[in-house]
N, C-alpha and C positions, 0 to 999 in steps of 0.2 A: 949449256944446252942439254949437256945428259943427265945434267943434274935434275931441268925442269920438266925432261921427259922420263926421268923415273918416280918425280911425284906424281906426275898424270894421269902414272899407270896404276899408283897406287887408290886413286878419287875416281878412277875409271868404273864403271861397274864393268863385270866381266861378261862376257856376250856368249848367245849360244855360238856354237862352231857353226863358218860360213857355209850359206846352202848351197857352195861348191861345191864341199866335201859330203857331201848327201846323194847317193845316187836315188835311181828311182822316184818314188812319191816325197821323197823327205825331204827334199826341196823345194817342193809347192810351196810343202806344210810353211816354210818357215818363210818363204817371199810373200803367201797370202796373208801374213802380219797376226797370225797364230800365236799368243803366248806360250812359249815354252821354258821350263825353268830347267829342263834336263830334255836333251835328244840326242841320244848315245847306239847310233847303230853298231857299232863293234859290239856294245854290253849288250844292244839291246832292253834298251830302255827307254821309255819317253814320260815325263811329266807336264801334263798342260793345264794350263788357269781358264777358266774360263769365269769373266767378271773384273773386277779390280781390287786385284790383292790387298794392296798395300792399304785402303781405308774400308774394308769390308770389315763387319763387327759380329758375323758370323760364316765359318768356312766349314762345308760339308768334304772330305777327302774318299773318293771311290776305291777302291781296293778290287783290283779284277782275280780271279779264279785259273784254275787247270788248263791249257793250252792257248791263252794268249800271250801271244807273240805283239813284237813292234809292228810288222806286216797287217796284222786284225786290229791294231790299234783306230782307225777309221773304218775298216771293213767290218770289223766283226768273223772271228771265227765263223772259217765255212761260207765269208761272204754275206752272214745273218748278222744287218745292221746293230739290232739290239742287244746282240754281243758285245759290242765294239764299246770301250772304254770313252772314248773321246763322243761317242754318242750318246753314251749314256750322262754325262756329265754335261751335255746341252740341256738333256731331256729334264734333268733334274734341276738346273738354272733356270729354264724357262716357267718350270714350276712354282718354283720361289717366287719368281714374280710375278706371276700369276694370285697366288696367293698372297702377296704384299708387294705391290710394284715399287712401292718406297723405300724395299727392304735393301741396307748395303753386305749383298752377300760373294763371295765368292767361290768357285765348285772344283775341286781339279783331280782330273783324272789322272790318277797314278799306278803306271806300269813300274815303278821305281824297284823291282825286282825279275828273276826270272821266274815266272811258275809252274810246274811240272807241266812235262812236253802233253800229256794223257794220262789216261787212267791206269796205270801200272802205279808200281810199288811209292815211288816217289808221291804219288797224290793220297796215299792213304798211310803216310808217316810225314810227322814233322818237320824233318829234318831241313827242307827248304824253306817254309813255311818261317821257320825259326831265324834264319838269315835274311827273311822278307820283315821279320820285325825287325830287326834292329835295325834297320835302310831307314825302313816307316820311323821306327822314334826318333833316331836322327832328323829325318826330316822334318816332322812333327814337331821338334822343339825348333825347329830353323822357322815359323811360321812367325810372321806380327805378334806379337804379345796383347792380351787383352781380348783378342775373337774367343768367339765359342766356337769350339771345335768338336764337330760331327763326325767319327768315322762311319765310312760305310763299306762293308766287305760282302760281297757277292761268292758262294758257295766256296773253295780253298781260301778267298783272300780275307773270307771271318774268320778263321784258323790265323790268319795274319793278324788281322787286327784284333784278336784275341790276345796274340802272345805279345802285343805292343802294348795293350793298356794298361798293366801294371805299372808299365815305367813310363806312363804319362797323365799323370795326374790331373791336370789340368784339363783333361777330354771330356766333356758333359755325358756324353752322349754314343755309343754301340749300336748300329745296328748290323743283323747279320741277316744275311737274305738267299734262302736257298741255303743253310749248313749244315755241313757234314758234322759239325765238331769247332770248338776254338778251345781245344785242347786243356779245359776245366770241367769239371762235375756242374760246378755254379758259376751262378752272376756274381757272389760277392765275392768271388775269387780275383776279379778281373779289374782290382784297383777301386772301386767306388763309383765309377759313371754308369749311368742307369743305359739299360741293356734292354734291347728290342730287337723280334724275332718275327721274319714272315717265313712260312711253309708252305707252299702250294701245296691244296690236295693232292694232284699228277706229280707232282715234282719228283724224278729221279730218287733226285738224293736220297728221300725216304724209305729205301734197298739198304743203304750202305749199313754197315752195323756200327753200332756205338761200343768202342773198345777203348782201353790205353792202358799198353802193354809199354813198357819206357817209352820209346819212340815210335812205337807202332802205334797204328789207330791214333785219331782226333779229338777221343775225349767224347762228351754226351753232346749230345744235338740239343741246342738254345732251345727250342721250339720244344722240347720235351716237358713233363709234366716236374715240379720240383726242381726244374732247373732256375726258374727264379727271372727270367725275362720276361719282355711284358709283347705280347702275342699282336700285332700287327693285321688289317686284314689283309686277306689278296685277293677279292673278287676281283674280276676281268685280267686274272695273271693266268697265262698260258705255260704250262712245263715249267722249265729247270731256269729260262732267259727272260721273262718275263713281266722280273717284278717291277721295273723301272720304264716301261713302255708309256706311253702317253694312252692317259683313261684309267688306268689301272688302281685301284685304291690304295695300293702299297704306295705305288708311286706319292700320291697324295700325302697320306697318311708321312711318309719320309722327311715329306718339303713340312710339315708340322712338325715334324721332331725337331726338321735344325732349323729353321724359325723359334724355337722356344715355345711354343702349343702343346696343347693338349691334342694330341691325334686321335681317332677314330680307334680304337681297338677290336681285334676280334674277338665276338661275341664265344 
């Protein structure tokens, strides 16, 4: 018997932790039948699918920014939906199929790091950012083999997916939305996958300065002139949270990239 109950364990797949051990909202999350591949309140982490992984033949991966926590993961920083990782990863599914309803895609929103609590020293140096890539390539090479794979990093977590795509070959596809910096001069620095850049006019970010001093500063902003990415539009993108909103041309324009289209460019 313990013999046949130790292969079982091994042909078992392994399950998230029971929504016992979840206090709060994290036990909805996982009784309302939520895919999660990671939900780690201790670390502070959550990874969710939205679609079906396993025969999808293109996967777009969110990479969230500067003060999202597990708690904003459904709320959105501040309680502002469009924040919210797991929102924005609907927003951008229902896209896709919108634009090909036939299409086998799937979207996952990945908290799979921590990222600086605010705007103090930690958000305008590497140094986390660098620990958030290696999580990402790891994980990135843990995906189905054969999808196209899309990252997409919203203002610090293109810094992330900046410093992951060297060592992941296989990535088609960069876009950075809202960036401070992915901690290169250029596009061809960044492994070979073609590189895309929205800038809101308003957008914050465009304050911050372009530096890199070792670890200090984030390197040039995509969106800049000779950085070699290919310029996105964002009509109807409101500030710094906006580009991923439903109506928004970035948004659009996105669900084209990881479709394999040709998107809209700004002009």
């Amino acid at each position: 018997m313990r013999i046949f109950l130790a292969l079982l364990l091994l042909v078992l797949p392994v399950p998230v932790p029971s929504p016992a051990r979840h206090p709060g909202p994290y036990a909805s999350w996982l009784r309302s039948g939520r895919h999660f591949l990671t939900l780690d309140p201790a670390a502070g982490t959550a990874v969710e699918v939205i679609g079906e992984l396993a025969t999808a033949d293109r996967i777009a991966v969110i990479v969230p920014g500067v003060g999202t926590e597990l708690r904003d993961f459904d709320r959105g920083l501040g309680g502002v939906t469009r924040r919210a990782p797991a929102m924005q990863a609907r927003t951008v599914y229902a896209a896709l199929l919108a634009a090909d309803s036939r299409a086998h895609v799937a979207v996952i929103a990945w908290l799979g790091y921590r990222p600086p609590a605010g705007l103090g020293p930690a958000a305008f140096s590497d140094g986390v950012a660098r620990r958030g890539a290696s999580a990402l390539t790891a994980f990135v090479r843990s995906l189905p083999t054969g999808a196209d794979v899309t990252l997409i990093g919203h203002s610090y977590g293109s810094t992330v997916i900046g410093l992951a795509a060297p060592h992941l070959p296989a990535v088609d596809d960069l876009v950075a939305l809202g960036s401070p910096g992915m901690d290169v001069e250029r596009a061809d620095q960044l492994g070979g996958a073609r590189v895309w850049s929205a800038l809101a006019p308003d957008d914050w970010i465009r304050r911050v300065p372009q530096l890199k001093l070792g670890h200090l500063g984030l390197g040039r902003r995509p969106s800049s002139p000779g950085f070699g990415a290919i310029a996105l539009p964002t009509a109807g993108v409101g500030d710094h949270d906006g580009y991923l909103c439903p109506g928004s041309a970035t948004l659009t324009a996105v669900a084209a990239v990881v479709l394999g289209r040709i998107p809209a460019v700004a002009p």
